[in-house]
Structures are given as C-alpha cells and as structure tokens.
N, CA, C and O atoms as CSV, one atom per row, in Angstrom:
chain,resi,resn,atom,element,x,y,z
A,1,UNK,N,N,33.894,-45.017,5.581
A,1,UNK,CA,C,34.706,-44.006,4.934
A,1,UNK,C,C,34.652,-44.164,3.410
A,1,UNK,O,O,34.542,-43.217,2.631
A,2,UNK,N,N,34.754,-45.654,3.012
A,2,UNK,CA,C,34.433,-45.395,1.755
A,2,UNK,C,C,33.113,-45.389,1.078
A,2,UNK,O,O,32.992,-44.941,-0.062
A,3,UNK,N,N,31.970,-45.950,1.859
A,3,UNK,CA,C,30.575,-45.028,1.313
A,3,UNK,C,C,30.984,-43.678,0.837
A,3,UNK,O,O,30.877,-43.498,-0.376
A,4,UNK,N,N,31.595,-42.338,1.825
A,4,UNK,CA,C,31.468,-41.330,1.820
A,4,UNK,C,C,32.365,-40.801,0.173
A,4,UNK,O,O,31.828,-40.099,-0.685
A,5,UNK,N,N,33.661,-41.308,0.096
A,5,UNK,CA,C,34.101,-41.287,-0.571
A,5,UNK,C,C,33.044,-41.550,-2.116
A,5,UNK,O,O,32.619,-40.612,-2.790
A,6,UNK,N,N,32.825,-42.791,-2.374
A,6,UNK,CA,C,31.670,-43.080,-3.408
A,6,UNK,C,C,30.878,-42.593,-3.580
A,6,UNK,O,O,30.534,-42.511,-4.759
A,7,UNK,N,N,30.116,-41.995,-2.630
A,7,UNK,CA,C,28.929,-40.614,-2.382
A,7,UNK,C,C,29.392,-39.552,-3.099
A,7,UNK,O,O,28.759,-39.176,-4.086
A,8,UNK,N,N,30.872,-38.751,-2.597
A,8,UNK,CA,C,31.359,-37.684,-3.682
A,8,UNK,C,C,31.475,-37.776,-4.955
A,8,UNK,O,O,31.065,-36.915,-5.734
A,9,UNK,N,N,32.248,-39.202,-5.401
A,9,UNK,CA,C,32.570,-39.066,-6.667
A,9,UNK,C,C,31.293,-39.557,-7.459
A,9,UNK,O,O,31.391,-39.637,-8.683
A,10,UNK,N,N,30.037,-39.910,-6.811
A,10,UNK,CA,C,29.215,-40.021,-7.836
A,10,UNK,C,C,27.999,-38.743,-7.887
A,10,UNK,O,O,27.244,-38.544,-8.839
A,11,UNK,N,N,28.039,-37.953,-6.596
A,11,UNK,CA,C,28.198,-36.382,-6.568
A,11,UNK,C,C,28.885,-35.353,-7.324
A,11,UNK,O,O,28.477,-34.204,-7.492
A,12,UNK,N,N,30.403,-36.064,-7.952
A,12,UNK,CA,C,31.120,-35.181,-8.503
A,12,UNK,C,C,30.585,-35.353,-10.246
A,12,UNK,O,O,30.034,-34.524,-10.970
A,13,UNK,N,N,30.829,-36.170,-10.408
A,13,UNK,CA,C,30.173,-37.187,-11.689
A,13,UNK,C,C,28.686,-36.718,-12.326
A,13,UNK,O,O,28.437,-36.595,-13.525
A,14,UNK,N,N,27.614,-36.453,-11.015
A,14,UNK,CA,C,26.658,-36.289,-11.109
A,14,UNK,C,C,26.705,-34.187,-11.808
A,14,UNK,O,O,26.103,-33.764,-12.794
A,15,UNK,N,N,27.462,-33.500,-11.012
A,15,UNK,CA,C,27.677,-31.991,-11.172
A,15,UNK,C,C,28.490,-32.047,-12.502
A,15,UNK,O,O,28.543,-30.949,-13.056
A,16,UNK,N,N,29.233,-33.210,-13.248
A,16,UNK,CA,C,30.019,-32.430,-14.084
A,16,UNK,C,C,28.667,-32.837,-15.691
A,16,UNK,O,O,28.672,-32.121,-16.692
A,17,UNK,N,N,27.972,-33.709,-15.584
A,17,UNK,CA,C,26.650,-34.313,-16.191
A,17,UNK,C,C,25.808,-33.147,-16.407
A,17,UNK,O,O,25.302,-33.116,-17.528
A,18,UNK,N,N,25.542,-32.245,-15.683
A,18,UNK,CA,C,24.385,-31.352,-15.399
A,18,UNK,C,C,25.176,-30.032,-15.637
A,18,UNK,O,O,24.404,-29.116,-15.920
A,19,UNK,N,N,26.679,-29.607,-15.602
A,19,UNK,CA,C,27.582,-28.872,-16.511
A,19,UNK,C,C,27.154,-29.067,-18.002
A,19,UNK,O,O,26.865,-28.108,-18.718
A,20,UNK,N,N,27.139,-29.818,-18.248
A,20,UNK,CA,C,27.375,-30.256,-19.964
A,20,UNK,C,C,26.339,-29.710,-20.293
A,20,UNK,O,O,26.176,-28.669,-20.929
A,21,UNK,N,N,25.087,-30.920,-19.551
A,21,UNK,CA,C,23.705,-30.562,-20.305
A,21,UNK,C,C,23.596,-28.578,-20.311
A,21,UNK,O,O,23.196,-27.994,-21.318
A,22,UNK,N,N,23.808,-28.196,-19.672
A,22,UNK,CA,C,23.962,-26.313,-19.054
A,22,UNK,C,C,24.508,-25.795,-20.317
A,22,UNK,O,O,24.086,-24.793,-20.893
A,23,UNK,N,N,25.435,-26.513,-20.691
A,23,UNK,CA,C,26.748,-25.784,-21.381
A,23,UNK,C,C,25.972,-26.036,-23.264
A,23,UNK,O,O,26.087,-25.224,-24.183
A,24,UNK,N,N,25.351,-27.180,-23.310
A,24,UNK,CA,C,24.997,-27.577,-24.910
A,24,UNK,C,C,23.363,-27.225,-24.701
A,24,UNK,O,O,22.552,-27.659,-25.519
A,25,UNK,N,N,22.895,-26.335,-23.449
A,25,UNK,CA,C,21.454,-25.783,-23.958
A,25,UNK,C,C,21.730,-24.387,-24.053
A,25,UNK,O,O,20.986,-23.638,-24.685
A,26,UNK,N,N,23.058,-23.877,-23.289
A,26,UNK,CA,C,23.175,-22.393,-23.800
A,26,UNK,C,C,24.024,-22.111,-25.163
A,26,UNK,O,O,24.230,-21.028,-25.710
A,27,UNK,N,N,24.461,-23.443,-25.554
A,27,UNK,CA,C,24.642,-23.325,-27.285
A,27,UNK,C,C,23.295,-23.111,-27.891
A,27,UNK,O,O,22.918,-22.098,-28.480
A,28,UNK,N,N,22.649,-24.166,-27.674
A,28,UNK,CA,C,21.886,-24.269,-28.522
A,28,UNK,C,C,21.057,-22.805,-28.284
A,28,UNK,O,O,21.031,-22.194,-29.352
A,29,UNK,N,N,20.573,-22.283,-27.513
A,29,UNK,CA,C,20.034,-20.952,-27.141
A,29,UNK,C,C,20.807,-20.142,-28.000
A,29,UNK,O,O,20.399,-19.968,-29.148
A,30,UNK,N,N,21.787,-19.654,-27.651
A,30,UNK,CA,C,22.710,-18.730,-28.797
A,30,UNK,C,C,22.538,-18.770,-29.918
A,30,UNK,O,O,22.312,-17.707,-30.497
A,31,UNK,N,N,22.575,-19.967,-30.640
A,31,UNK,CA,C,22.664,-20.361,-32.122
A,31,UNK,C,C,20.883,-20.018,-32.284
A,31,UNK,O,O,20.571,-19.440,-33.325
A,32,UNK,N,N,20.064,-20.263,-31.572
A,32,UNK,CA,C,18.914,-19.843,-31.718
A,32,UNK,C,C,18.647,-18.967,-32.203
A,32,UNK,O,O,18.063,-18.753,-33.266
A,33,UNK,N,N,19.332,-17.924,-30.953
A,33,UNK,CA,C,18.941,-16.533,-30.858
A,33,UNK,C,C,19.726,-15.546,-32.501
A,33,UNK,O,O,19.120,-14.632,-33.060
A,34,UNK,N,N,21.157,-16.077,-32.954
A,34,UNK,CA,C,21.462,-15.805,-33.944
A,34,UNK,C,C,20.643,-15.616,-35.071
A,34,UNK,O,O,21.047,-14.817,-35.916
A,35,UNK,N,N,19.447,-16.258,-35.274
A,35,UNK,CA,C,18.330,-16.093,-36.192
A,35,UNK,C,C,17.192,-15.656,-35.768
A,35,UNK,O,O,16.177,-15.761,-36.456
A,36,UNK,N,N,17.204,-14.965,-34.276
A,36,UNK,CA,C,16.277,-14.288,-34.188
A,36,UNK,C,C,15.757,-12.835,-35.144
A,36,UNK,O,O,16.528,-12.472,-36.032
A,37,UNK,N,N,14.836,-12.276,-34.992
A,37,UNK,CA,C,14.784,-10.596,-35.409
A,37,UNK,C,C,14.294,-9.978,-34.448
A,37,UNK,O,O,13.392,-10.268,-33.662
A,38,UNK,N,N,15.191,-8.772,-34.599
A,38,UNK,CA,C,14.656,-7.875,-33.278
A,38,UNK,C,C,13.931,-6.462,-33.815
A,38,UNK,O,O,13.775,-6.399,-35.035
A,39,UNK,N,N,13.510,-5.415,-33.080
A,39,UNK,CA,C,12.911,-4.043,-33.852
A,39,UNK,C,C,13.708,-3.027,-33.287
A,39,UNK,O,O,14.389,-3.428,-32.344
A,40,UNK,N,N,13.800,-2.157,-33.495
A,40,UNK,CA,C,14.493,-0.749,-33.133
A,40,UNK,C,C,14.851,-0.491,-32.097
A,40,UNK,O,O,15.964,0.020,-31.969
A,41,UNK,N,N,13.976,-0.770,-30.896
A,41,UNK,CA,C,14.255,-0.723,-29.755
A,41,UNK,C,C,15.072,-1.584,-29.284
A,41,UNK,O,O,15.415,-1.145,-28.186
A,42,UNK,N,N,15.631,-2.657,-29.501
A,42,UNK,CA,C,16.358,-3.752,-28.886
A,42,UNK,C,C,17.497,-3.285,-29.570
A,42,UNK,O,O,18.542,-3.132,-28.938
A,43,UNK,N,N,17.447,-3.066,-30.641
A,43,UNK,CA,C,18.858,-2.721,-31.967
A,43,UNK,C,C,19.531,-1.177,-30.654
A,43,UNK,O,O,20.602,-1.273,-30.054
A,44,UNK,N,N,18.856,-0.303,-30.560
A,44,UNK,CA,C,19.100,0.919,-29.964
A,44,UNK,C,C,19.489,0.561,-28.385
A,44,UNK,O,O,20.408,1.203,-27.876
A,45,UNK,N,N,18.797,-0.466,-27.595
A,45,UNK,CA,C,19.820,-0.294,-26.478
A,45,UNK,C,C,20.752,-1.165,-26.848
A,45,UNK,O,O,21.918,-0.828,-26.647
A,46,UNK,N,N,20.511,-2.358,-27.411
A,46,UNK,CA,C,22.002,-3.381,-27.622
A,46,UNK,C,C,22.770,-2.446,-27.830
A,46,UNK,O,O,23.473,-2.117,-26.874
A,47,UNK,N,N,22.884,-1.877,-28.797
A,47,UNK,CA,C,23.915,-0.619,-29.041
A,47,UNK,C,C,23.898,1.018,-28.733
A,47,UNK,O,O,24.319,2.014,-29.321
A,48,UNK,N,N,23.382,0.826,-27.835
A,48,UNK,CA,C,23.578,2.391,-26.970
A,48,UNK,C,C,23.385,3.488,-28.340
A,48,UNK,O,O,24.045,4.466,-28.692
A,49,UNK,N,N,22.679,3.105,-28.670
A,49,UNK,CA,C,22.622,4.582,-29.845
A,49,UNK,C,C,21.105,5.329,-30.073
A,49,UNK,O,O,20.212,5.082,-29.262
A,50,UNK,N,N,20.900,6.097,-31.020
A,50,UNK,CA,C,20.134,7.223,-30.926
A,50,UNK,C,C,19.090,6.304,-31.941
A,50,UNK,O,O,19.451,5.179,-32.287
A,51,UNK,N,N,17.690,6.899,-32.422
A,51,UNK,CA,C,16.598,6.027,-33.559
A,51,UNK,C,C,17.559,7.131,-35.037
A,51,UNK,O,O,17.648,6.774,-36.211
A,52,UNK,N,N,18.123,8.425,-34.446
A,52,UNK,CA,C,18.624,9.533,-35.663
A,52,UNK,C,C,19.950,8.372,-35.857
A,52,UNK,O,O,19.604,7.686,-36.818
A,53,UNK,N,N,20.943,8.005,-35.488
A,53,UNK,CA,C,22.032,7.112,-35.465
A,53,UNK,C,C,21.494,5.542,-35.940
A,53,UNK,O,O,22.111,5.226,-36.957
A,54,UNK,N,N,20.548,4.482,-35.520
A,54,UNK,CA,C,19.868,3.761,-36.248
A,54,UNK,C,C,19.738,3.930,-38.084
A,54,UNK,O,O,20.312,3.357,-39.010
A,55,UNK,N,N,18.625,5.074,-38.012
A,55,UNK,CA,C,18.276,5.513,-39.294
A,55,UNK,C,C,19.328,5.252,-40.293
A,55,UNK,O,O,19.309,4.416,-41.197
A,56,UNK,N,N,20.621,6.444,-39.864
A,56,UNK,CA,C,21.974,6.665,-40.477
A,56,UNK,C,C,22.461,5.166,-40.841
A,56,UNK,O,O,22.734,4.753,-41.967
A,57,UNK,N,N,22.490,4.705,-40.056
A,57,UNK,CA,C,23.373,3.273,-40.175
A,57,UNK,C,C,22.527,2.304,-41.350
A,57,UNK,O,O,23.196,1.536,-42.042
A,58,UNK,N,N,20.962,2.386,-41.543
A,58,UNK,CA,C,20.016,1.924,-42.751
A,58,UNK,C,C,20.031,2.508,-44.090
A,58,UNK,O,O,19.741,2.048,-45.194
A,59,UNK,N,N,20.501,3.795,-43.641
A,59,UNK,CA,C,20.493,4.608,-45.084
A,59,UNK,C,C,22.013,4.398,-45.730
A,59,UNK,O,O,22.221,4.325,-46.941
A,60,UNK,N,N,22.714,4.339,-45.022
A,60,UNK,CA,C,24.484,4.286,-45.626
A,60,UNK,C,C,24.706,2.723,-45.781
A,60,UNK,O,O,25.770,2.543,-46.374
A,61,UNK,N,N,23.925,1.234,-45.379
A,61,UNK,CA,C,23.891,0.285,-46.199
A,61,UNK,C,C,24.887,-0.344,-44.892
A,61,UNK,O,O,25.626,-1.313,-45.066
A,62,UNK,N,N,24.761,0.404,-43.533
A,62,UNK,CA,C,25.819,-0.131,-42.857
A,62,UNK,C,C,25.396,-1.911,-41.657
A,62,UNK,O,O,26.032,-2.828,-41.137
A,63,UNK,N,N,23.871,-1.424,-41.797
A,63,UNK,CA,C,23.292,-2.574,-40.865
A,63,UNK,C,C,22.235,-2.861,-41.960
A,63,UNK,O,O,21.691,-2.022,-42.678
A,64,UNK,N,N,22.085,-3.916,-41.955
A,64,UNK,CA,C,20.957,-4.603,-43.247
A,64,UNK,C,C,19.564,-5.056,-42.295
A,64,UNK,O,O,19.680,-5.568,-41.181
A,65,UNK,N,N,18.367,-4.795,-42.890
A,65,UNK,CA,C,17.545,-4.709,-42.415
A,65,UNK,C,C,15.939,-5.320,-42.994
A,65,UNK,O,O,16.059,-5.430,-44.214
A,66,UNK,N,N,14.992,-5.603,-42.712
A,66,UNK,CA,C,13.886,-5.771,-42.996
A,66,UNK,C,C,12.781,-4.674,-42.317
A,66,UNK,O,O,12.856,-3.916,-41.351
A,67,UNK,N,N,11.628,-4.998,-43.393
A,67,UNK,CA,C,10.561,-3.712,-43.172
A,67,UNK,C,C,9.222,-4.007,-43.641
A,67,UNK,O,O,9.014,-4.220,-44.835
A,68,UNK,N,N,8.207,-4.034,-42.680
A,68,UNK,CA,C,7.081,-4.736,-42.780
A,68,UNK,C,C,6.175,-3.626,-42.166
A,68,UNK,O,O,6.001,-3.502,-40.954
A,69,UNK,N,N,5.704,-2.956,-42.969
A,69,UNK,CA,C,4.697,-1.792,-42.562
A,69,UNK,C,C,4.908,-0.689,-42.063
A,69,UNK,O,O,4.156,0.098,-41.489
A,70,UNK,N,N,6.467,-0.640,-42.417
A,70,UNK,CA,C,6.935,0.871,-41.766
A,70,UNK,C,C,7.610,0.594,-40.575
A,70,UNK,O,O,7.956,1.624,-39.997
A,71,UNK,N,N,7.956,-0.580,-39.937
A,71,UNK,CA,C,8.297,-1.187,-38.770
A,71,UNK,C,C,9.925,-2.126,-39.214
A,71,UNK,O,O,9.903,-3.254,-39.707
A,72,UNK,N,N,10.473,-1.799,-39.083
A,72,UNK,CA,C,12.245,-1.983,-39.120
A,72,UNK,C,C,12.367,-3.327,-38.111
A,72,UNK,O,O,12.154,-3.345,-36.898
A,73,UNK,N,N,12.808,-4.537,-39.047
A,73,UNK,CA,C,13.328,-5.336,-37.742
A,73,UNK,C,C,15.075,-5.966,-38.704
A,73,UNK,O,O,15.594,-5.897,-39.818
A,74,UNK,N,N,15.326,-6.485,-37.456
A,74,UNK,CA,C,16.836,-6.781,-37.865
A,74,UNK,C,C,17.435,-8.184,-37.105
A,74,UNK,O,O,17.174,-8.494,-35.942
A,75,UNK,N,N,18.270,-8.932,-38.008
A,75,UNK,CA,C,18.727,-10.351,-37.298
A,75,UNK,C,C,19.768,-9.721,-36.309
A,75,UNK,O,O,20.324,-8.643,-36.521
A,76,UNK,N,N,19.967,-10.487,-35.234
A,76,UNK,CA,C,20.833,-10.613,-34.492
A,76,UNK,C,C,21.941,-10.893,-34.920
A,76,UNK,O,O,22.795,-10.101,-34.520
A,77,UNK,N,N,22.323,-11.699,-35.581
A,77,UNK,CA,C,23.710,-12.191,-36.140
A,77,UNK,C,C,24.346,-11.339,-36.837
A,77,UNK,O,O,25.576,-11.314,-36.777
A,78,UNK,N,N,23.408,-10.173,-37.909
A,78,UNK,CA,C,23.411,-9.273,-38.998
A,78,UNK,C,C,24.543,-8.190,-37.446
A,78,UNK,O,O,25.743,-7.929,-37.535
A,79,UNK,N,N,23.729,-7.861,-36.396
A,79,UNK,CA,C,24.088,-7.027,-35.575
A,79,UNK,C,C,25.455,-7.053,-34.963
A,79,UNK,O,O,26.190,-6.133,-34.605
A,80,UNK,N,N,25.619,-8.548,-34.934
A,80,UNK,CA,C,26.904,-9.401,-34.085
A,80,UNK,C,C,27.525,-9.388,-34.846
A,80,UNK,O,O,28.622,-9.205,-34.318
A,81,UNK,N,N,27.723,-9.493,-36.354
A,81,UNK,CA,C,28.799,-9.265,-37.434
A,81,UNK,C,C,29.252,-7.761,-37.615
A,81,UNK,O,O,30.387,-7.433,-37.959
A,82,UNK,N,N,28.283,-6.947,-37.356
A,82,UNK,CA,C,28.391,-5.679,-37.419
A,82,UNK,C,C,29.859,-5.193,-36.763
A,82,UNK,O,O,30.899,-4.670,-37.163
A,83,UNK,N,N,29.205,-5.768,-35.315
A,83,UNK,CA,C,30.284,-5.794,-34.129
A,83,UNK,C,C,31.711,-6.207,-34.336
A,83,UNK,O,O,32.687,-5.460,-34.269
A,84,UNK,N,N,31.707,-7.725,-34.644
A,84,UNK,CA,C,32.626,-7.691,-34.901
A,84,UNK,C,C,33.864,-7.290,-35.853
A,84,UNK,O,O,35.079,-7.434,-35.713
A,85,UNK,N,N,32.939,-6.635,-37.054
A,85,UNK,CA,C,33.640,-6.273,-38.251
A,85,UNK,C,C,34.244,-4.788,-38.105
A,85,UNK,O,O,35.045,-4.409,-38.960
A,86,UNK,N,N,33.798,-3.744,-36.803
A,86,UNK,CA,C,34.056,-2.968,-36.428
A,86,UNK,C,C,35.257,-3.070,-35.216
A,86,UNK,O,O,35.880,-2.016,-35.084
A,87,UNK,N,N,35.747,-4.386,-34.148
A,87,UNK,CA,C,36.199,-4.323,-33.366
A,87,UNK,C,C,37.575,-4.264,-33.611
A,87,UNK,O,O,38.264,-4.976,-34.342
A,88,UNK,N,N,37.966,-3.059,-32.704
A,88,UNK,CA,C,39.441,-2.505,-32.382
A,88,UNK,C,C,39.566,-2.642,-30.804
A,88,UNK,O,O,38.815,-2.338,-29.877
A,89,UNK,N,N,41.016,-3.311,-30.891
A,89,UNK,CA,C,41.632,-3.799,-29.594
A,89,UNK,C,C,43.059,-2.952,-30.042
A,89,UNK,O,O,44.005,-3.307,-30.745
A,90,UNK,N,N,42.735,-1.474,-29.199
A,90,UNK,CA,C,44.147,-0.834,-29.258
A,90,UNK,C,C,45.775,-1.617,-28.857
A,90,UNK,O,O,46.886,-1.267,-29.256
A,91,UNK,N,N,45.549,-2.337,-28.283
A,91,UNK,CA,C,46.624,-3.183,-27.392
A,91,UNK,C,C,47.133,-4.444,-28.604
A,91,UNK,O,O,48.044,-5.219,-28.310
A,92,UNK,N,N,46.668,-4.494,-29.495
A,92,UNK,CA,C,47.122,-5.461,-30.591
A,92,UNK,C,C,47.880,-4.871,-31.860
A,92,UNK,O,O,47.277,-4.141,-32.648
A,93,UNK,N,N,49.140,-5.187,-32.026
A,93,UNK,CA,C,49.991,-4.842,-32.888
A,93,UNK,C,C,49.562,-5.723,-34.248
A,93,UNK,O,O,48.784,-6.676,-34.272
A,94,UNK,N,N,50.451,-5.005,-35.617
A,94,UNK,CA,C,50.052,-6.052,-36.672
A,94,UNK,C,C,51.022,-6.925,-37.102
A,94,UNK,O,O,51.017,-7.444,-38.218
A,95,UNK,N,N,52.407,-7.224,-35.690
A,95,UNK,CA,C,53.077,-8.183,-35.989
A,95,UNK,C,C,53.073,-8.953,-34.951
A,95,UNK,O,O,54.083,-9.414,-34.419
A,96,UNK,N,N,51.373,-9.223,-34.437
A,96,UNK,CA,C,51.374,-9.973,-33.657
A,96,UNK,C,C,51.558,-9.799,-32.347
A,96,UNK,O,O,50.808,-10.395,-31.574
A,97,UNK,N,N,52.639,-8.910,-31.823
A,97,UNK,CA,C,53.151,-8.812,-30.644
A,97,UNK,C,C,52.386,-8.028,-29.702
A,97,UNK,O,O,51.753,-7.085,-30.176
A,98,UNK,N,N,52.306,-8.288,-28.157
A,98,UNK,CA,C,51.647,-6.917,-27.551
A,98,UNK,C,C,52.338,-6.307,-27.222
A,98,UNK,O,O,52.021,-5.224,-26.730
C-alpha cells in the first residue's frame, strides 16, 4: 500500500515538473512572438477588418508600421498595445465599483 502511495506522489511531483516546464516555454513563446512582424493579412484577420480599414488605421498614425517594397509589415506587440489602449469593459465604473 505504501509502494502505491509513493508511486502517486512521485507521479504527482512528476505532473506538477512538466506543468512548469509547459508554463515557462509558453512564456517564453509569447514574449517571442511580441517581437515578431506580421503582413496585412495576419494584421486583417487578427482583427477582423477590411485592407480599406487597415490602410485608414496607417494613414491616421493609428497602427505604426514598416514597409519594404510596397509590402506593409507590423510588430505584434505594436498590435497588442493597440488593443489594449482601445479596451472598454462597459461593466466598469470610474469609482471602481461594479
């Protein structure tokens, strides 16, 4: 009975080991991907929008961008700040309270 016991907890021990490593390679992936660049097409479905809506958003200074032969690419992070600098959560008051 207590083999079995010792079996789990170095089973349990063993699953929370292989959590971590999981958990600090999909950091590190993220933080990766934050300095990736993407092109128009990835920018347009990430954000469900139009190449006429793209454009708009380059010309009014609203998404910052790079341009290498007529070909538009853009950081990820540039995109993710975007996001967040735009996000409204109707359900949040400005004294805190919900």
């Amino acid at each position: 009975m207590t083999e079995i016991i010792d079996l789990l907890l170095a089973l349990s021990q063993e699953i929370k080991d292989l959590k971590t490593r999981i958990d600090i390679t999909r950091a590190t992936r993220v933080e990766r991907l934050k300095d990736t660049w993407i092109d128009n097409q990835d920018v347009m479905q990430m954000l469900h929008i139009s190449q006429r809506t793209l454009q708009t958003l380059r010309t009014n200074g609203t998404i910052p961008f790079s341009r290498i032969r007529g070909k538009f690419y853009y950081k990820v992070s540039d995109i993710e700040k975007l996001l967040q600098d735009h996000y409204y959560n109707p359900n949040f008051k400005c004294d805190g309270n919900k």
